[in-house]
VMD Tcl script that builds the backbone (N, CA, C; Angstrom):
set m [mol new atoms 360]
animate dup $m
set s [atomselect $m all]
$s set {name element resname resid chain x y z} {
  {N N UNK 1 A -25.666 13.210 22.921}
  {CA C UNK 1 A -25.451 11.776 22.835}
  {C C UNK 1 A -24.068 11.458 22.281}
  {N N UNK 2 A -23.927 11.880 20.920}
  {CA C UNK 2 A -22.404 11.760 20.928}
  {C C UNK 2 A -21.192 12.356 21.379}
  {N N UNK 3 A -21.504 13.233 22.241}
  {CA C UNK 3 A -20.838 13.636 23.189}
  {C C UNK 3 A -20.157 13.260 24.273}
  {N N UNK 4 A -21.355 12.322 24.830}
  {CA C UNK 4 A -21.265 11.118 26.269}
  {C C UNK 4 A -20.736 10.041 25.207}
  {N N UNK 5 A -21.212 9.700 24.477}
  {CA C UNK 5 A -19.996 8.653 23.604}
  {C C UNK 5 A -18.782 8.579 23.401}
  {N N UNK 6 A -18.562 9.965 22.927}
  {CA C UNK 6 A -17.037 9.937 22.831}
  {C C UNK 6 A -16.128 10.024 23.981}
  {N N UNK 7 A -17.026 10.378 25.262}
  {CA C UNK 7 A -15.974 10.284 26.191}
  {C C UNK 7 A -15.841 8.921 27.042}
  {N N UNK 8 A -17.226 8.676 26.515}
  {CA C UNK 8 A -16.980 6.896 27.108}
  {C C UNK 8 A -15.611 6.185 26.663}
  {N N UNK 9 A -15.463 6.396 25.349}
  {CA C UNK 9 A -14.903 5.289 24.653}
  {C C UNK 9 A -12.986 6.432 24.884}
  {N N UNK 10 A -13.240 7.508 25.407}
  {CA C UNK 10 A -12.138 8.102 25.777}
  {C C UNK 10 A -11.685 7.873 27.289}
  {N N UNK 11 A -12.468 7.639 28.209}
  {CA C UNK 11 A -12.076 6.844 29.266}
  {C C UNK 11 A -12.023 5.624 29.434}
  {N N UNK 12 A -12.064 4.956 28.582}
  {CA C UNK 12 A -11.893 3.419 29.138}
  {C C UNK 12 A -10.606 3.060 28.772}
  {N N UNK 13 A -9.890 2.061 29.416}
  {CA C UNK 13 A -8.823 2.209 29.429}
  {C C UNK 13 A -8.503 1.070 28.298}
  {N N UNK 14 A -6.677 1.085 28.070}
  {CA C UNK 14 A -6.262 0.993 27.060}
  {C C UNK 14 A -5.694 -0.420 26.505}
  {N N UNK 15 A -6.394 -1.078 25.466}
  {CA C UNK 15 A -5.863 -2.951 25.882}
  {C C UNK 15 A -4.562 -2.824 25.142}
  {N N UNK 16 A -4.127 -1.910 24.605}
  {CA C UNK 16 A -2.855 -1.815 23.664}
  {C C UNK 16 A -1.909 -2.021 24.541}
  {N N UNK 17 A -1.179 -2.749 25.779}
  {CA C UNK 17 A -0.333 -2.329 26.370}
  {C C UNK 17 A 0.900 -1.979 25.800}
  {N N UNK 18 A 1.202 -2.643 24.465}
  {CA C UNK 18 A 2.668 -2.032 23.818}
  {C C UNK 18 A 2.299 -0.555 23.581}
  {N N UNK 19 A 1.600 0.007 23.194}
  {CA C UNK 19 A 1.229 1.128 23.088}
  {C C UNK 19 A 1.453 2.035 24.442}
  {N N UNK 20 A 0.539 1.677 25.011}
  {CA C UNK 20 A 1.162 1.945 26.820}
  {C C UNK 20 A 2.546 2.031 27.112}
  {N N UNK 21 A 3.420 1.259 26.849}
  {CA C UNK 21 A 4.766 0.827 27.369}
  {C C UNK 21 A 5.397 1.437 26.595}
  {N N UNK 22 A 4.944 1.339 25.150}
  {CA C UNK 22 A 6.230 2.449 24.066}
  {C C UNK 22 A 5.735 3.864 24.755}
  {N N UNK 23 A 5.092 4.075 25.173}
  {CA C UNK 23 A 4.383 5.775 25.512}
  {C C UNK 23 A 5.456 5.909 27.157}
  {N N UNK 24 A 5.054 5.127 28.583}
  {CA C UNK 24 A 5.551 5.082 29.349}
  {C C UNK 24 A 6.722 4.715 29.915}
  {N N UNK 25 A 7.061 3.632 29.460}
  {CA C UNK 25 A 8.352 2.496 29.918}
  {C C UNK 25 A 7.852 1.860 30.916}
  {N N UNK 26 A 6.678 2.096 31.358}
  {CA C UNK 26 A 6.350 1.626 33.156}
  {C C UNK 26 A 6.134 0.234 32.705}
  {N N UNK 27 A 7.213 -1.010 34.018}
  {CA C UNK 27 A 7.389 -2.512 33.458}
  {C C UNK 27 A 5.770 -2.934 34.058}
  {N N UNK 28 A 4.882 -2.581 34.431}
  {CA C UNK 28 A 3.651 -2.959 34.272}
  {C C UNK 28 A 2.984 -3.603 33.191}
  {N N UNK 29 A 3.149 -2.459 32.152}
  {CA C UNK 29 A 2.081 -3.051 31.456}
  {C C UNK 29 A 3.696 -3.948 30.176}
  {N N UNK 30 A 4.713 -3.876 30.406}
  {CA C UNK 30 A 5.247 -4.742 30.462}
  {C C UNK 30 A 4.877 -5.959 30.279}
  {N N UNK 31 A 5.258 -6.614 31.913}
  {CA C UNK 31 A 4.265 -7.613 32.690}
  {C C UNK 31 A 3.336 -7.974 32.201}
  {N N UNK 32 A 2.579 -6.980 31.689}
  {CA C UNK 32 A 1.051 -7.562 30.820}
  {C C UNK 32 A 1.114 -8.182 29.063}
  {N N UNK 33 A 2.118 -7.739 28.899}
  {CA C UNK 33 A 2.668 -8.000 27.692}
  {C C UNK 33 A 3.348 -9.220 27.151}
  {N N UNK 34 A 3.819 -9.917 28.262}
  {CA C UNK 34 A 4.576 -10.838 28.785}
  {C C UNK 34 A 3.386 -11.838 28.700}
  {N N UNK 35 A 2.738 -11.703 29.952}
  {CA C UNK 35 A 1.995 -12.714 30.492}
  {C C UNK 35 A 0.925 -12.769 29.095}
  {N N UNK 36 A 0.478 -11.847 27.860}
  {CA C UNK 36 A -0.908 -12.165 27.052}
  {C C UNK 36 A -0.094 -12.813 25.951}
  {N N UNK 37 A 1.724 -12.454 25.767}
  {CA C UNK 37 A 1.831 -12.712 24.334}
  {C C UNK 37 A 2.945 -13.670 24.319}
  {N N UNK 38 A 3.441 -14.149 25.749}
  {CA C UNK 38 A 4.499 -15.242 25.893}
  {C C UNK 38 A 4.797 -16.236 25.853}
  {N N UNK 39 A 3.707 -16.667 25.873}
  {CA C UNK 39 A 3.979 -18.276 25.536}
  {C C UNK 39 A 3.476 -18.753 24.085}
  {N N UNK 40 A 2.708 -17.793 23.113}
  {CA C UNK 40 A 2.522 -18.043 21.854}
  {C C UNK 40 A 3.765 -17.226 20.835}
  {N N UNK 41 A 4.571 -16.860 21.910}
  {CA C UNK 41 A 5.844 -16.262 21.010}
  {C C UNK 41 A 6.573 -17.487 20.936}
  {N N UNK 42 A 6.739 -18.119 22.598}
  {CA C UNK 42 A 7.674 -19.162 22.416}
  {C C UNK 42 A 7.163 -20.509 21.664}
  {N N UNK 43 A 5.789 -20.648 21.368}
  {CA C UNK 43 A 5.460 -21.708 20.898}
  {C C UNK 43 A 5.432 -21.118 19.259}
  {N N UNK 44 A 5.689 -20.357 18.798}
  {CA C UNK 44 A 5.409 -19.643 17.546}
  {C C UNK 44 A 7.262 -20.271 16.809}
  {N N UNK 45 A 8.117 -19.974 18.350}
  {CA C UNK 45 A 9.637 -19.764 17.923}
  {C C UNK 45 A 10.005 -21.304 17.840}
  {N N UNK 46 A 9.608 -22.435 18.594}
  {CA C UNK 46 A 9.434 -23.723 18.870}
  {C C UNK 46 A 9.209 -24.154 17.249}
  {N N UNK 47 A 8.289 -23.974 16.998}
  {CA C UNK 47 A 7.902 -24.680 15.337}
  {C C UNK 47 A 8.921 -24.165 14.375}
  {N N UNK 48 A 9.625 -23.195 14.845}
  {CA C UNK 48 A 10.858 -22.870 13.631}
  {C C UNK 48 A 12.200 -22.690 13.894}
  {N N UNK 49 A 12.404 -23.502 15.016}
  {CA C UNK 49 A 13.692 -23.968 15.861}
  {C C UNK 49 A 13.533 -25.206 16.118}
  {N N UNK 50 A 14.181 -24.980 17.821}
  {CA C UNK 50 A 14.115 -25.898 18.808}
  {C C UNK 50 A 13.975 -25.143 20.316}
  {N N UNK 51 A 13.545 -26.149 21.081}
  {CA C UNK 51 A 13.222 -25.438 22.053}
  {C C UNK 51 A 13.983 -24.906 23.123}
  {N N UNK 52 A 15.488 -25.037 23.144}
  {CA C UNK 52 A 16.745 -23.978 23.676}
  {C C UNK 52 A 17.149 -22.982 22.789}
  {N N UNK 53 A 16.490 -23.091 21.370}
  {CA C UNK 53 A 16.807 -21.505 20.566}
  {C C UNK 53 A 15.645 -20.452 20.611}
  {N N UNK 54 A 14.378 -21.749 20.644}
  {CA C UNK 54 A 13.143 -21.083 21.067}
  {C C UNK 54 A 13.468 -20.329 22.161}
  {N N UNK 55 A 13.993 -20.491 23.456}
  {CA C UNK 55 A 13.752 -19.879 24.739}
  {C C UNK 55 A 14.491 -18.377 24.830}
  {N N UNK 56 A 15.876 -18.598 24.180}
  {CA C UNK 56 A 16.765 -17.985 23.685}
  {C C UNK 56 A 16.048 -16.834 23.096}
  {N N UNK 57 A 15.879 -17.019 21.666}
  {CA C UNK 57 A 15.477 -15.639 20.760}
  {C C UNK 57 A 13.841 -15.397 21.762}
  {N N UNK 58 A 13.128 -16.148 22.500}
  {CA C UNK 58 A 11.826 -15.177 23.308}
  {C C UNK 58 A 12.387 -14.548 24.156}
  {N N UNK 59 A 13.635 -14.758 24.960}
  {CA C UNK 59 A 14.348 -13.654 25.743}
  {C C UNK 59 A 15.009 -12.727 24.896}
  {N N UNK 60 A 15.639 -13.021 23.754}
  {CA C UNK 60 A 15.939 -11.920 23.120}
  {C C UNK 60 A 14.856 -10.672 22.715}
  {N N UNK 61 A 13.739 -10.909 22.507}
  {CA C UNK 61 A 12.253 -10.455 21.419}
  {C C UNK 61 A 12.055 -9.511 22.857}
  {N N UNK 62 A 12.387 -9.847 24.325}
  {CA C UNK 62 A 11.545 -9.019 25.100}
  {C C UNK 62 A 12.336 -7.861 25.267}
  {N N UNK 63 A 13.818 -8.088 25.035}
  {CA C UNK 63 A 14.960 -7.669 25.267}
  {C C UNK 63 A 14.681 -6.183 24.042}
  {N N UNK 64 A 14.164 -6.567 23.116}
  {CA C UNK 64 A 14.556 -5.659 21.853}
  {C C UNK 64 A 13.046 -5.268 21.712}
  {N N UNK 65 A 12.111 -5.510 22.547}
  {CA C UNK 65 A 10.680 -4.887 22.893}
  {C C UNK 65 A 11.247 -3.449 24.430}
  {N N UNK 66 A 11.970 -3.947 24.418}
  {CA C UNK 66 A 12.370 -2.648 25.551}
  {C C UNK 66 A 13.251 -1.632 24.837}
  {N N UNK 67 A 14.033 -1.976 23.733}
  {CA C UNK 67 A 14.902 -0.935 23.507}
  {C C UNK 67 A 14.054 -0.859 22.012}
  {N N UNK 68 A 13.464 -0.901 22.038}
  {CA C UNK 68 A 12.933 -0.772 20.324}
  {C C UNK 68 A 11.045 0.058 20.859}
  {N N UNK 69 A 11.026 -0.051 22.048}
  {CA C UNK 69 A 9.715 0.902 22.393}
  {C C UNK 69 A 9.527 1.615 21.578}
  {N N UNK 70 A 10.230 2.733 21.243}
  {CA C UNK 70 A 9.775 3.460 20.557}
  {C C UNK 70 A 9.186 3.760 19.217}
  {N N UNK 71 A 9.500 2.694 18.799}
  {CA C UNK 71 A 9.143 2.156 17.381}
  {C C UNK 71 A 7.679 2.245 17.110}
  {N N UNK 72 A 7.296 1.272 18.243}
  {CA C UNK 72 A 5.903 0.751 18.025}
  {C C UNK 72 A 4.983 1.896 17.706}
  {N N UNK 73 A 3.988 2.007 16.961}
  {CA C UNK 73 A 2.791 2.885 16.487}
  {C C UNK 73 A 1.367 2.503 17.018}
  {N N UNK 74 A 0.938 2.922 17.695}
  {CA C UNK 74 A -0.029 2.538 18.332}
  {C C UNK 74 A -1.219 2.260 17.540}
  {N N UNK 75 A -1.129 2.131 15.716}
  {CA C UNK 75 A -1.877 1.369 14.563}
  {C C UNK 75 A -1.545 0.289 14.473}
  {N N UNK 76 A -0.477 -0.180 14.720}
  {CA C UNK 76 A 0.143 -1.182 14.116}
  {C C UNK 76 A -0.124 -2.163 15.364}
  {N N UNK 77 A -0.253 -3.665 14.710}
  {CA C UNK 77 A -1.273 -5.063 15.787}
  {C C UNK 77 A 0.006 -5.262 16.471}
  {N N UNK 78 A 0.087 -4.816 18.097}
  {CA C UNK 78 A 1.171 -5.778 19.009}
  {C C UNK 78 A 1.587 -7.215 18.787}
  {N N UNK 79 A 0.807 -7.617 18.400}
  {CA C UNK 79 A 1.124 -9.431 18.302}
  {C C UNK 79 A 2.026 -9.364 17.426}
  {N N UNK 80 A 1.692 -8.585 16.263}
  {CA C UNK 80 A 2.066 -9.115 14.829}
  {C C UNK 80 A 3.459 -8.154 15.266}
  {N N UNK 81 A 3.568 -6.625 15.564}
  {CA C UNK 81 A 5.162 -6.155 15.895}
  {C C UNK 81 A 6.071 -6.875 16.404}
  {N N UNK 82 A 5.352 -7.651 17.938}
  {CA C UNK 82 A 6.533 -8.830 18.350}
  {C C UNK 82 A 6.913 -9.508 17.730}
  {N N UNK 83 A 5.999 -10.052 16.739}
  {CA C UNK 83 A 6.286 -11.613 16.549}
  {C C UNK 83 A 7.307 -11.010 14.981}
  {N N UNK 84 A 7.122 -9.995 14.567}
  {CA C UNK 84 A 8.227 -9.379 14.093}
  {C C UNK 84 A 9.129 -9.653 14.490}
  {N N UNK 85 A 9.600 -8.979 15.215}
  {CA C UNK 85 A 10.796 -8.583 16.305}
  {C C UNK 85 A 11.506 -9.934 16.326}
  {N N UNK 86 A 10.602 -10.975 17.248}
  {CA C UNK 86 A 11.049 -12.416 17.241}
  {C C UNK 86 A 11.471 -12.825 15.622}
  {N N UNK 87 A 11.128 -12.701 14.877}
  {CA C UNK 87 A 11.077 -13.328 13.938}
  {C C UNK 87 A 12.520 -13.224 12.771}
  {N N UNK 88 A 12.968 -11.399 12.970}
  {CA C UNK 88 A 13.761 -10.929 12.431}
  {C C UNK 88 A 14.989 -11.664 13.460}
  {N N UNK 89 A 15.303 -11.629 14.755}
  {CA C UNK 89 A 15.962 -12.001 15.824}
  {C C UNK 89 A 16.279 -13.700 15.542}
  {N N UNK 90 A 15.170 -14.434 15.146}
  {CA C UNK 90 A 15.796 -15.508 14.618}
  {C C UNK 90 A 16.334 -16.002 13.343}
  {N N UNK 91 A 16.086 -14.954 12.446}
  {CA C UNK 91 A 16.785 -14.958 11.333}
  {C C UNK 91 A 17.785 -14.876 11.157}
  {N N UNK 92 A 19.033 -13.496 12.311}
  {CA C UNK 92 A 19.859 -12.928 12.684}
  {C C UNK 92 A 20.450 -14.027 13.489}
  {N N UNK 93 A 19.841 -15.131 14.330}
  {CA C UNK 93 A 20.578 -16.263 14.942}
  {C C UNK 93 A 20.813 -16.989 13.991}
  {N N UNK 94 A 20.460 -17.615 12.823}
  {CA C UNK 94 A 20.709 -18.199 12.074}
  {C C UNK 94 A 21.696 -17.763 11.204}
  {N N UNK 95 A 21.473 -16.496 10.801}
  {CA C UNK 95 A 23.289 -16.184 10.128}
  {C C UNK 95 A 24.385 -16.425 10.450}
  {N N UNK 96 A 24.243 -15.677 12.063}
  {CA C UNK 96 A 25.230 -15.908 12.853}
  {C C UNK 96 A 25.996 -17.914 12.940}
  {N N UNK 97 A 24.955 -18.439 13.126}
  {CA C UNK 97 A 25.704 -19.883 13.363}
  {C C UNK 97 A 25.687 -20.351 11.734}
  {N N UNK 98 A 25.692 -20.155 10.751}
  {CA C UNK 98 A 25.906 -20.755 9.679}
  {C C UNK 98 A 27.925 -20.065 9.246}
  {N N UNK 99 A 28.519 -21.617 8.911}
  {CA C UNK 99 A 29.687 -21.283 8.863}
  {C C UNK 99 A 30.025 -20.709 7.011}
  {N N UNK 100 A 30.625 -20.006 6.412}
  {CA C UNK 100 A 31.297 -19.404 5.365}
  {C C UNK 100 A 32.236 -19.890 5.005}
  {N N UNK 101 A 32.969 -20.743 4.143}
  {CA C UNK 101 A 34.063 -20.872 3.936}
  {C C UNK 101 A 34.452 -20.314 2.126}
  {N N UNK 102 A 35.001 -19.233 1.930}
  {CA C UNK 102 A 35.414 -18.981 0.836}
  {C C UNK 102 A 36.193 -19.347 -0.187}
  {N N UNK 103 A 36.469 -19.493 -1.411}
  {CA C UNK 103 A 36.865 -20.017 -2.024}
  {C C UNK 103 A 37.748 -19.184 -3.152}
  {N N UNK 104 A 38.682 -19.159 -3.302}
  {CA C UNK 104 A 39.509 -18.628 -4.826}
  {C C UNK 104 A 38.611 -17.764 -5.467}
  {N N UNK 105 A 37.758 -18.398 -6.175}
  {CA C UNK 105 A 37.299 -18.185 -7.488}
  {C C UNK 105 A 35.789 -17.276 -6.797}
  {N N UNK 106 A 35.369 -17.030 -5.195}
  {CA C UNK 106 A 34.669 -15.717 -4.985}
  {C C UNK 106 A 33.575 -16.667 -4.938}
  {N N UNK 107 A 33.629 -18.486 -4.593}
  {CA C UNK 107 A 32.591 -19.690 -4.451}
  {C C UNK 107 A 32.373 -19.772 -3.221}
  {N N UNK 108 A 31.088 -19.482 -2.388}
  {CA C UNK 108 A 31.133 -19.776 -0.845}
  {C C UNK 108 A 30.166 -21.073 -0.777}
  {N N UNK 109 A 30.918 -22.003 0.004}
  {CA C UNK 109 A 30.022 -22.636 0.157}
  {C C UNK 109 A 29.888 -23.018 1.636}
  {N N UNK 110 A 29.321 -23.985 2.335}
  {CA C UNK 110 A 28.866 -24.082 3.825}
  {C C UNK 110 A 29.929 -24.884 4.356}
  {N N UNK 111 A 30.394 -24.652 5.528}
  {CA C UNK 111 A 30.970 -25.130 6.366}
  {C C UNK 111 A 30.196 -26.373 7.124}
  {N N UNK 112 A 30.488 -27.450 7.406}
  {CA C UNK 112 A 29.914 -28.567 8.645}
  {C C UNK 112 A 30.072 -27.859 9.856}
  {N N UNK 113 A 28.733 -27.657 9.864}
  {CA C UNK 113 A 28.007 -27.124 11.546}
  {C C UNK 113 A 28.002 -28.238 12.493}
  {N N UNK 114 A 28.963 -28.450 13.328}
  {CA C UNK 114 A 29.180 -29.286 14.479}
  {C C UNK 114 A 28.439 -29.115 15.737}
  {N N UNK 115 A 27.961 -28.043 16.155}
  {CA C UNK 115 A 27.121 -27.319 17.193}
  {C C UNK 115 A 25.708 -27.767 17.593}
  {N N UNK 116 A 25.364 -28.184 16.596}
  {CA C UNK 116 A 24.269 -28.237 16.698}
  {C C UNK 116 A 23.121 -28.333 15.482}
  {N N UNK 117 A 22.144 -29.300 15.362}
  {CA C UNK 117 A 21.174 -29.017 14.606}
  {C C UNK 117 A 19.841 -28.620 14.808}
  {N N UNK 118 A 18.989 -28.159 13.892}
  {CA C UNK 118 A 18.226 -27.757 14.177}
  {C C UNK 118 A 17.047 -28.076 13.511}
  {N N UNK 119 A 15.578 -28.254 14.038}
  {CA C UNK 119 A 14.372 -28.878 13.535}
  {C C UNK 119 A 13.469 -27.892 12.227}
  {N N UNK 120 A 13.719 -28.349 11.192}
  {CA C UNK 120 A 12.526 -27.053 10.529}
  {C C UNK 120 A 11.204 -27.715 10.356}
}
mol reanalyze $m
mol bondsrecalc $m
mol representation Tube
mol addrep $m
């Protein structure tokens, strides 16, 4: 009996697709990755942007889900690695557009961001 058990639960196939994809590269389960976790990335990135930085850093997150495959641990919750990924990626956009202006005395304070604002 636990014999036929364990191979049940050893053939059925695998809902981890990041797991899949860090193992293979094949853009399949990709694709599947996309389509279960994409639009709650971009609506995740939406509430802590706007929705042209939102669109932005979710193309970035898929971008650095392909070169960062290997990372993933097939323990660790897919949702929660992306939304990592996304999350660190918009932090890293935000440095980037915040201006520095230095001062004598080693005082930084912010530059007027003309570019653009943004919703928190």
């Amino acid at each position: 009996m636990l014999t036929s058990l364990k191979s049940w639960f050893i053939s059925q196939p695998s809902n981890d697709y990041l797991a899949d994809y860090a193992k293979s590269g094949d853009n399949r389960h990709l694709t599947k990755l996309v389509t279960l976790f994409g639009n709650d990335l971009y609506h995740y990135l939406v509430t802590q942007s706007n929705e042209q930085l939102a669109f932005d850093i979710s193309q970035q997150t898929w971008l650095k889900v392909m070169e960062k495959r290997h990372y993933y641990q097939p323990q660790d919750n897919p949702k929660a690695w992306l939304f990592r990924l996304a999350r660190n990626a918009l932090i890293d956009e935000f440095r980037k557009q915040q201006r520095f202006v230095e001062l004598a005395d080693d005082t930084a304070i912010a530059a007027p961001n003309t570019q653009q604002s943004f919703d928190y």
